[in-house]
PAZAPA-4460 file (N, C-alpha, C; in steps of 0.05 Angstrom, whole numbers, plus 32768, in hexadecimal, padded with zeros to 4 digits):
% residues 114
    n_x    n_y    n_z   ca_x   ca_y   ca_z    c_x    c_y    c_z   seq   type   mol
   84DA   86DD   79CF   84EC   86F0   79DC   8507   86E4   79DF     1      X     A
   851C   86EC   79E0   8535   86E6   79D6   8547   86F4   79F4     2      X     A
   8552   86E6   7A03   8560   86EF   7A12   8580   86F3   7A0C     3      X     A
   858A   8709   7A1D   85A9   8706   7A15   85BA   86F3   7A18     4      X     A
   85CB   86E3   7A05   85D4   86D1   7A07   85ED   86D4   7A1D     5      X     A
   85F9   86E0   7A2C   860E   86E9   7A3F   8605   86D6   7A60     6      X     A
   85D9   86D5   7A5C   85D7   86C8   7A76   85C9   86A8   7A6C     7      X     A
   85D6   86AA   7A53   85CA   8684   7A56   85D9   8674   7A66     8      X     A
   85EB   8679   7A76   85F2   8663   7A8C   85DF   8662   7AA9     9      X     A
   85D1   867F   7AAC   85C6   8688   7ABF   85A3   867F   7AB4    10      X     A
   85A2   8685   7AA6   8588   867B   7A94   8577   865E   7A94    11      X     A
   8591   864A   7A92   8589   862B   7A93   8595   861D   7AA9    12      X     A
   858C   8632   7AC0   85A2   8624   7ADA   8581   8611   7AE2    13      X     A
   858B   85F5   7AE6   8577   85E7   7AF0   856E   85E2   7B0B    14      X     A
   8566   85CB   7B11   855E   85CA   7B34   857F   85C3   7B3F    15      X     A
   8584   85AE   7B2F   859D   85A6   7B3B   85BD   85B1   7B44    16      X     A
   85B4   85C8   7B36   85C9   85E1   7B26   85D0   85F4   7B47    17      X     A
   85C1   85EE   7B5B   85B2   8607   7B6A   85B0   85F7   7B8A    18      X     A
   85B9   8600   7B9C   85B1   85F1   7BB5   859A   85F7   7BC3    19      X     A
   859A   85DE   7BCB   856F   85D2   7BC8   8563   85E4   7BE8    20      X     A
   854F   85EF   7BE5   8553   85FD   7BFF   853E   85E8   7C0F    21      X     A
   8540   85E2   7C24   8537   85CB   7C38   8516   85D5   7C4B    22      X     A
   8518   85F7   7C45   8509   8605   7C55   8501   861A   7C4E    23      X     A
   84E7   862C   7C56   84E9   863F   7C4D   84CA   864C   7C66    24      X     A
   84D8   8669   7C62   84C1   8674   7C72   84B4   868F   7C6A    25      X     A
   849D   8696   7C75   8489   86A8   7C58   8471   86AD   7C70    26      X     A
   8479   86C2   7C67   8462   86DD   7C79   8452   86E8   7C61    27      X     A
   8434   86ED   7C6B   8421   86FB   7C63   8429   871C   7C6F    28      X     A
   842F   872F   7C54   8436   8747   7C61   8422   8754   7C52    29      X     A
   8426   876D   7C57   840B   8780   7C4F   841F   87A1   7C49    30      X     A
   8419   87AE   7C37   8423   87C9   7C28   840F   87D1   7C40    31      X     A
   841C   87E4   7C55   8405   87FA   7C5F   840D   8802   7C76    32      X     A
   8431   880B   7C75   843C   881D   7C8B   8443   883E   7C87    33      X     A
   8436   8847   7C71   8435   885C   7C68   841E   886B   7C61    34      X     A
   840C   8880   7C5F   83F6   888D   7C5C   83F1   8882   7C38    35      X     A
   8406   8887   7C2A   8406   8883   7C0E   840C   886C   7C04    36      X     A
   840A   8857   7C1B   840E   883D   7C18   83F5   8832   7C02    37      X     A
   83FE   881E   7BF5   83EB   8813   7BDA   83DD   87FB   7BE7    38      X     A
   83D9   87EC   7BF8   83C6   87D6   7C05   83D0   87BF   7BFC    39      X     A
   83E4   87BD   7BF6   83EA   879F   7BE7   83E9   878B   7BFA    40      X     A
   83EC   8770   7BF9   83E4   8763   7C0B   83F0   874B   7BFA    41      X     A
   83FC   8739   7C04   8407   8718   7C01   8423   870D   7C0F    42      X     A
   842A   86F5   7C01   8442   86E4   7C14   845A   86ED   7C0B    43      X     A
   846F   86F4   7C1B   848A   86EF   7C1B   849B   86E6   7C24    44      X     A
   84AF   86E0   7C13   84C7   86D0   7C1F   84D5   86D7   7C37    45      X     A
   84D2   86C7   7C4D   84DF   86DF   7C6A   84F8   86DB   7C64    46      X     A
   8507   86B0   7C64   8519   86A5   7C5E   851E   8689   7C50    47      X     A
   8532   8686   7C4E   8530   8672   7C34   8551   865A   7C3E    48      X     A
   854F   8643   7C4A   8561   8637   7C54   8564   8616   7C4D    49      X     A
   8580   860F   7C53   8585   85F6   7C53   858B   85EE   7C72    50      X     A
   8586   85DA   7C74   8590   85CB   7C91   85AF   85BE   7C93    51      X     A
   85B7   85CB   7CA9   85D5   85BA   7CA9   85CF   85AC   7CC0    52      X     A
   85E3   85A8   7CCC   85EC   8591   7CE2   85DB   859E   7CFC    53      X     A
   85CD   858E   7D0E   85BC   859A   7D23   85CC   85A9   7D38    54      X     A
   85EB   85AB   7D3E   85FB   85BA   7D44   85FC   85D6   7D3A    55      X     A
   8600   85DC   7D1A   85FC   85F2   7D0F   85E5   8602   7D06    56      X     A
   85E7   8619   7D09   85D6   862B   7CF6   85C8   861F   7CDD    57      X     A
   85AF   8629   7CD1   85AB   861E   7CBB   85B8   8635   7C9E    58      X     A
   85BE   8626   7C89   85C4   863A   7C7B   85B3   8647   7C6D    59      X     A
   85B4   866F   7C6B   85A4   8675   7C65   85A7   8672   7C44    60      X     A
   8594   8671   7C35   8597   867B   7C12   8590   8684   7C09    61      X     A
   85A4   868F   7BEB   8599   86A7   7BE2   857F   86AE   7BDD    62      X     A
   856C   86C3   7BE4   8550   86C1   7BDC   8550   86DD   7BD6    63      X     A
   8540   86E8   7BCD   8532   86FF   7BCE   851C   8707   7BE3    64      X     A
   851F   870C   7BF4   8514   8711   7C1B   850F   8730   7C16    65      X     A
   850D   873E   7C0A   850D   875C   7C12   84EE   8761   7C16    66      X     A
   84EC   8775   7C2A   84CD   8776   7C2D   84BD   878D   7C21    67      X     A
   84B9   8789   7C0B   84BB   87A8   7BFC   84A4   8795   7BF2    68      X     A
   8494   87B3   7BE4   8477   87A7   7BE0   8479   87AB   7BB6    69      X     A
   8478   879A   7BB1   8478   878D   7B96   846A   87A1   7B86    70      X     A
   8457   87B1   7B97   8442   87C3   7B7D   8456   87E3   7B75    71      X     A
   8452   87EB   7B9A   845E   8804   7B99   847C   8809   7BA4    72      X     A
   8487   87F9   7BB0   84A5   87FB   7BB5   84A6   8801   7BD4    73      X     A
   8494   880B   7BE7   8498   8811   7C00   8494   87FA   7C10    74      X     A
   84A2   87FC   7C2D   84AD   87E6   7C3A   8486   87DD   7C43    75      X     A
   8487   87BB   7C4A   8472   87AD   7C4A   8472   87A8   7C6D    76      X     A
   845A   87A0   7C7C   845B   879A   7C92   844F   877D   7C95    77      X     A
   8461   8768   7CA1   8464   8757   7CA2   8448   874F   7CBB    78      X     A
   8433   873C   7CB1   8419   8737   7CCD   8428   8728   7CD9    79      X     A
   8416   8720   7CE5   841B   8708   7CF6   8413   86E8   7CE8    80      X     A
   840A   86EB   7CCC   840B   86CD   7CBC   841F   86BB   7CB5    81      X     A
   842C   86B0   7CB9   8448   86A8   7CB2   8448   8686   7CB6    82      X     A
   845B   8676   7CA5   8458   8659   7C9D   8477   865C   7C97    83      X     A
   8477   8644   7CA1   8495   8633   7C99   8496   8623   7C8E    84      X     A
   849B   861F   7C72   8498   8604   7C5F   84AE   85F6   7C63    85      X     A
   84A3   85CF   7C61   84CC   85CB   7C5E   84BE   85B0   7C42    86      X     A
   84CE   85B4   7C3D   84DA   859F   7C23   84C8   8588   7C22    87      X     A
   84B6   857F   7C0D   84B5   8560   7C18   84C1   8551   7C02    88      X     A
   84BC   852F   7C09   84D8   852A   7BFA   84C1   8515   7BDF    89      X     A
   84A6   8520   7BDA   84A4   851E   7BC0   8496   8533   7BB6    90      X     A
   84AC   854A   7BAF   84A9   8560   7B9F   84AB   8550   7B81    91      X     A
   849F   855F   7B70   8499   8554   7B52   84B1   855A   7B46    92      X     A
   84BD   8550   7B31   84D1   8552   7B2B   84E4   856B   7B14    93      X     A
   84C8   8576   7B08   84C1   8585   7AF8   84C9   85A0   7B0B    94      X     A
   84B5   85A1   7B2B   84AF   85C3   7B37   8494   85C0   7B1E    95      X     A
   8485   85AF   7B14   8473   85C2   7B0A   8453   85B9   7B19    96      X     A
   8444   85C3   7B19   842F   85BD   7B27   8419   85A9   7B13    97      X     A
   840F   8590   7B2A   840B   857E   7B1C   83E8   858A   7B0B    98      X     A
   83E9   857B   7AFE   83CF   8582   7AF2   83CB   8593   7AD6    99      X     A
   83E0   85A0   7ADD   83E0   85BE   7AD4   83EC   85B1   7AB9   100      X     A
   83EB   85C0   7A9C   83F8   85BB   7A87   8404   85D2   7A78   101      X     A
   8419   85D7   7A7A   8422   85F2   7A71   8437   85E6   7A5D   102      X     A
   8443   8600   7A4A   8452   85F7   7A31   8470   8603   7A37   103      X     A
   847D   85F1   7A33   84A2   85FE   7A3A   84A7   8608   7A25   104      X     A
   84B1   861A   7A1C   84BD   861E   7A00   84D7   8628   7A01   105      X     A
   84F1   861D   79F6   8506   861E   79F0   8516   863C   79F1   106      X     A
   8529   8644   79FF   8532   865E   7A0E   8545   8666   79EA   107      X     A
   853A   8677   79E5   8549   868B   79DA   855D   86A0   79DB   108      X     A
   8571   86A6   79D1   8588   86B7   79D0   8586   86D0   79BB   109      X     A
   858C   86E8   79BD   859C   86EE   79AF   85BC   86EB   79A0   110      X     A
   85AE   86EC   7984   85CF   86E3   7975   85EC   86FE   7974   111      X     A
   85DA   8713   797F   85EB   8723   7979   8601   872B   7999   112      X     A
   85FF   871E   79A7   860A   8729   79C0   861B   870A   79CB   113      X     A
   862D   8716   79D3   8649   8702   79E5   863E   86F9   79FF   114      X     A
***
């Protein structure tokens, strides 16, 4: 599959490319504030942060937080499960999970587009 060549800068943005988020927090929500609600059920992103100075706020970053339910599109209700991950400082260097053996294969373009 051949992507448009206009987002290969956006395409091969790496870890380093991107500011590292320090924290993160993730609720178990559930599809089922509506009669025609679909039952979905799993984790989402509540927020997604870096730590500044213990004076300031932390900063928030960009994430995708919306609480919309992934199957059918109607708003999700957040339980009461929720976890705060923070960073540890020997994440793998890859992001890939150890054990695991999966194949990278080289990002394709279309030749016909700017």
């Amino acid at each position: 599959m051949a992507f448009p060549r206009k987002f290969k800068d956006l395409l091969e943005i790496e870890k380093e490319d991107v500011e590292k988020p320090e924290q993160a927090w993730l609720t178990y929500a559930v599809c089922a504030t509506e009669k025609d609600s679909c039952g979905w059920g799993g984790w989402m992103l509540e927020a997604l942060w870096k730590n500044t100075s213990d004076k300031e706020e932390p900063q928030f970053l960009n994430a995708n937080d919306e609480q919309v339910c992934p199957r059918c599109g109607r708003e999700t209700y957040r339980t009461g499960a929720s976890y705060r991950f923070v960073l540890s400082s020997d994440q793998t260097p890859t992001g890939a999970i150890p054990g695991i053996d999966y194949e990278v294969l080289p990002i394709e373009y279309d030749d016909d587009e700017v």
